[in-house]
C-alpha positions as CSV (number, residue, x, y, z in Angstrom):
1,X,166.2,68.9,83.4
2,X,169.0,70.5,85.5
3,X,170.4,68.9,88.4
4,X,171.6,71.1,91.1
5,X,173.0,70.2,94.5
6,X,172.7,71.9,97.7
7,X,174.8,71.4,100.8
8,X,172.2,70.2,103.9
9,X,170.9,73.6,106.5
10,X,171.3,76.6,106.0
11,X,172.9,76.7,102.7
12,X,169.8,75.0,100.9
13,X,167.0,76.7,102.4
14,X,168.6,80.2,101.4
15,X,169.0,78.8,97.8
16,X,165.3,77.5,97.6
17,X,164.1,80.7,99.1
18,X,165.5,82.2,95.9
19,X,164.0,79.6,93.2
20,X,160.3,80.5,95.3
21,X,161.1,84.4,94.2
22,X,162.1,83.3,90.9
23,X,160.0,80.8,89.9
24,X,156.9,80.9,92.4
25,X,155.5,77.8,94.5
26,X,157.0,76.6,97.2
27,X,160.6,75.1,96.9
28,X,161.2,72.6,100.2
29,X,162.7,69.8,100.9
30,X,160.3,66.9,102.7
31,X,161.0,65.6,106.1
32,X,164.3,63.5,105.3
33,X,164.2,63.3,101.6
34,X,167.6,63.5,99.8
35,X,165.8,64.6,96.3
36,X,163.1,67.1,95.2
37,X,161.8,67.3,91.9
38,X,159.9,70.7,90.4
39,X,159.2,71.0,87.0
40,X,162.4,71.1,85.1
41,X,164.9,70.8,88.4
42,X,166.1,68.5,90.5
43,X,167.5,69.4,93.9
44,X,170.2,66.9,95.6
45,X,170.4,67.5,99.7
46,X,173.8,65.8,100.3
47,X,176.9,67.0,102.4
48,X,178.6,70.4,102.3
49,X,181.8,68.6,101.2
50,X,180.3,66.5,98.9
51,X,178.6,69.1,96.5
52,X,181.5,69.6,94.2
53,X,182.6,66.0,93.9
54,X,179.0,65.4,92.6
55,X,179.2,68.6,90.4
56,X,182.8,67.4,88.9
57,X,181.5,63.7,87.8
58,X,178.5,64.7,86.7
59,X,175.9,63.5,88.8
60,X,174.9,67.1,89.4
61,X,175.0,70.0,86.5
62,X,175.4,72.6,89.2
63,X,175.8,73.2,92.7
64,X,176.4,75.7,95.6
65,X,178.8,75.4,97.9
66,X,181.0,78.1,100.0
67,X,184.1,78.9,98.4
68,X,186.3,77.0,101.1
69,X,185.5,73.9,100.0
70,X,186.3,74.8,96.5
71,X,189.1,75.8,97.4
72,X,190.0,72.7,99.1
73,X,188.7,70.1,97.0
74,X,190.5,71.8,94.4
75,X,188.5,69.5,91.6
76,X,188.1,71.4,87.9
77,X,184.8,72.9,88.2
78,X,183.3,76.4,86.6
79,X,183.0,78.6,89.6
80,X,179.8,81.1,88.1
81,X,178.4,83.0,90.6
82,X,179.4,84.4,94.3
83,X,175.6,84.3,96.2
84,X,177.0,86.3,98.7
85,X,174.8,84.5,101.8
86,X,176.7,81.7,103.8
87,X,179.9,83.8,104.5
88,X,182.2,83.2,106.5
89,X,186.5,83.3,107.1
90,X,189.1,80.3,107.6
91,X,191.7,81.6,109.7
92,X,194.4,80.8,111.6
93,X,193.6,79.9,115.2
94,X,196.3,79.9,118.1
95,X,195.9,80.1,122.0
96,X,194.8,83.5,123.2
97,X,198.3,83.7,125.6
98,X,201.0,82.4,121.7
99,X,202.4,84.1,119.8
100,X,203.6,82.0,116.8
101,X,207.5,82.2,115.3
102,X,206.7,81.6,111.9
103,X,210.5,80.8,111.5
104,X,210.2,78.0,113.6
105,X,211.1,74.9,111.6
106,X,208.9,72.2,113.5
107,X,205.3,73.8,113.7
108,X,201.9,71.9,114.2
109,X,199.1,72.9,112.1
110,X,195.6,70.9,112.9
111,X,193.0,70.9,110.4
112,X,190.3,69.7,108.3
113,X,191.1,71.6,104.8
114,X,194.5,70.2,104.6
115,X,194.8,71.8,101.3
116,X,193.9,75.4,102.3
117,X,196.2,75.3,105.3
118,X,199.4,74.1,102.9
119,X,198.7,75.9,99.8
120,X,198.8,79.3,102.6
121,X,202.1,78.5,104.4
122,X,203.4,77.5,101.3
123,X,202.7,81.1,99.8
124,X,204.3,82.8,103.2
125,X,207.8,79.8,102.5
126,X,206.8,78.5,106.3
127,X,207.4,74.8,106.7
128,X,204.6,73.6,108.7
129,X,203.7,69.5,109.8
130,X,200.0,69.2,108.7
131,X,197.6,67.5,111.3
132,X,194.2,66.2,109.4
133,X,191.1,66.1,112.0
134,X,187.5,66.1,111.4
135,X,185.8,68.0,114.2
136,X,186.8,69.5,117.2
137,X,189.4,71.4,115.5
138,X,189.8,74.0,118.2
139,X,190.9,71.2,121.1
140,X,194.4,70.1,119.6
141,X,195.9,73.7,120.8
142,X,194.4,72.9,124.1
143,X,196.1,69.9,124.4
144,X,199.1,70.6,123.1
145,X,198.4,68.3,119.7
146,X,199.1,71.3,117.6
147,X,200.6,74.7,117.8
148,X,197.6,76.4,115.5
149,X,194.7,75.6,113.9
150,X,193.6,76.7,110.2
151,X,189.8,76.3,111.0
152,X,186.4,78.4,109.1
153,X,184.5,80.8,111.6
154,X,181.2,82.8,111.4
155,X,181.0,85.2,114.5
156,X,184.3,83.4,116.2
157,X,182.5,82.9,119.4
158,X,183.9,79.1,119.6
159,X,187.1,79.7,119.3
160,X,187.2,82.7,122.2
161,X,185.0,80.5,124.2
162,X,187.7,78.3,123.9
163,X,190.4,80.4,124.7
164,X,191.4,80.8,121.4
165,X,192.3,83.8,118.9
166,X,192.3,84.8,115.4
167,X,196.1,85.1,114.3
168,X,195.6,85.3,110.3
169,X,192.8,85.3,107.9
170,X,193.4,83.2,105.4
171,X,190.5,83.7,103.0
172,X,187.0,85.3,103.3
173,X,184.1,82.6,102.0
174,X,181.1,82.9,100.8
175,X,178.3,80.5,98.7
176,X,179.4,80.1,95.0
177,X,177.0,79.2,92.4
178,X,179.5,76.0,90.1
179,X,178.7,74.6,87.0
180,X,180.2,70.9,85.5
181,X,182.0,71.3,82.4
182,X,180.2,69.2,80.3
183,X,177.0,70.3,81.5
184,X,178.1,73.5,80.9
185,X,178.3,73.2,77.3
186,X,175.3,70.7,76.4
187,X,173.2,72.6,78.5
188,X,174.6,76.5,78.0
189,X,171.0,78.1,77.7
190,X,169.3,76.2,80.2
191,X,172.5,77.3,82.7
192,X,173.0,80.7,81.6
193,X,169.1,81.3,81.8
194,X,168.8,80.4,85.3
195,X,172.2,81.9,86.4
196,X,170.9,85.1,84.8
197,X,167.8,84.8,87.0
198,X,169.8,84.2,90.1
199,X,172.5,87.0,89.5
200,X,169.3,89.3,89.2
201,X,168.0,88.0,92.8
202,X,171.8,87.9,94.3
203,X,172.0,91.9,92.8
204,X,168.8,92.9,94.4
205,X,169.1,91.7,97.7
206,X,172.7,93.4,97.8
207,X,171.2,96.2,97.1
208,X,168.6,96.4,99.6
209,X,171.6,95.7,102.3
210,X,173.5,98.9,100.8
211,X,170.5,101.3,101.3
């Protein structure tokens, strides 16, 4: 049996919409239920955040998560597949009326992928003070907490409603298909088989979007 594990919303039910096309039936998670079993997998419903952690020790074979969080987490993980569906951008978020000196020696940075947001101003040698929040990112510019934010946007409407802009894009995310390592390797047919199955549903749906 593989175990996979889907992040909870939107995420999952795209996934499970393509192991109906693959496999037939219906693929659904009950009511509240955390676990669904069909034939030879087993689906885990648990936090967005949380689907690699449970990939890298094993309690899941694979997972799918966006690419941000990988990113983040930075735990060692086989990255097999981009799914192309869930996308979305982290970027760098400032009031609409700043402008930011990157020179600046004492900037703010508020954030919940702490990781993302210092591996980045590393890269550009800009010597920021990390701020770690867990919601409500957009507020700390408001309020004077921080001078940016490195925050993950879909459309962007939050931010402008907020009065905020997009000053930098740091990366461009999108659902990735991961594997465990170990898994991997004791269970390389099983894996391969049904990431071949998916690439071919991921391929075809791109395709329709190009014509």
């Amino acid at each position: 049996m593989l175990t996979i594990a889907l992040p909870k919303g939107r995420i999952a039910e795209e996934t499970l919409e393509i192991f109906t096309e693959i496999f037939g039936g219906e693929f659904k998670f009950e009511s509240r239920k955390l676990i669904l079993e069909i034939g030879e997998f087993r689906f885990l419903n648990v936090r967005n955040q949380d689907v690699p952690t449970y990939v890298e020790h094993g309690a899941a074979d694979l997972g799918v998560v966006g690419l941000d969080v990988i990113s983040e987490k930075e735990l060692d993980i086989i990255n097999l597949l981009d799914m192309n569906m869930g996308k979305c951008k982290v970027v760098v978020g400032i009031k609409n009326e700043d402008e930011i000196d990157w020179s600046r020696p004492d900037i703010k940075v508020a954030t919940k992928m702490v990781n993302v947001a210092k591996n980045y101003f590393a890269q550009k040698a800009v010597g920021v003070k990390v701020i770690k929040l867990y919601g409500s990112i957009e507020l700390a510019p408001l309020v004077d907490l921080a001078d940016a934010i490195v925050d993950i946007v879909e459309t962007g409407t939050t931010m402008r409603e907020n009065g905020l802009k997009v000053a930098e894009v740091i990366m461009e995310s999108s659902a990735h298909l991961i594997a465990n390592k170990n898994s991997y390797y004791a269970k390389k047919e099983a894996i391969l088989s049904l990431y071949e199955k998916i690439n071919a549903v991921v391929q075809s749906r791109l395709e329709v979007i190009d014509d």
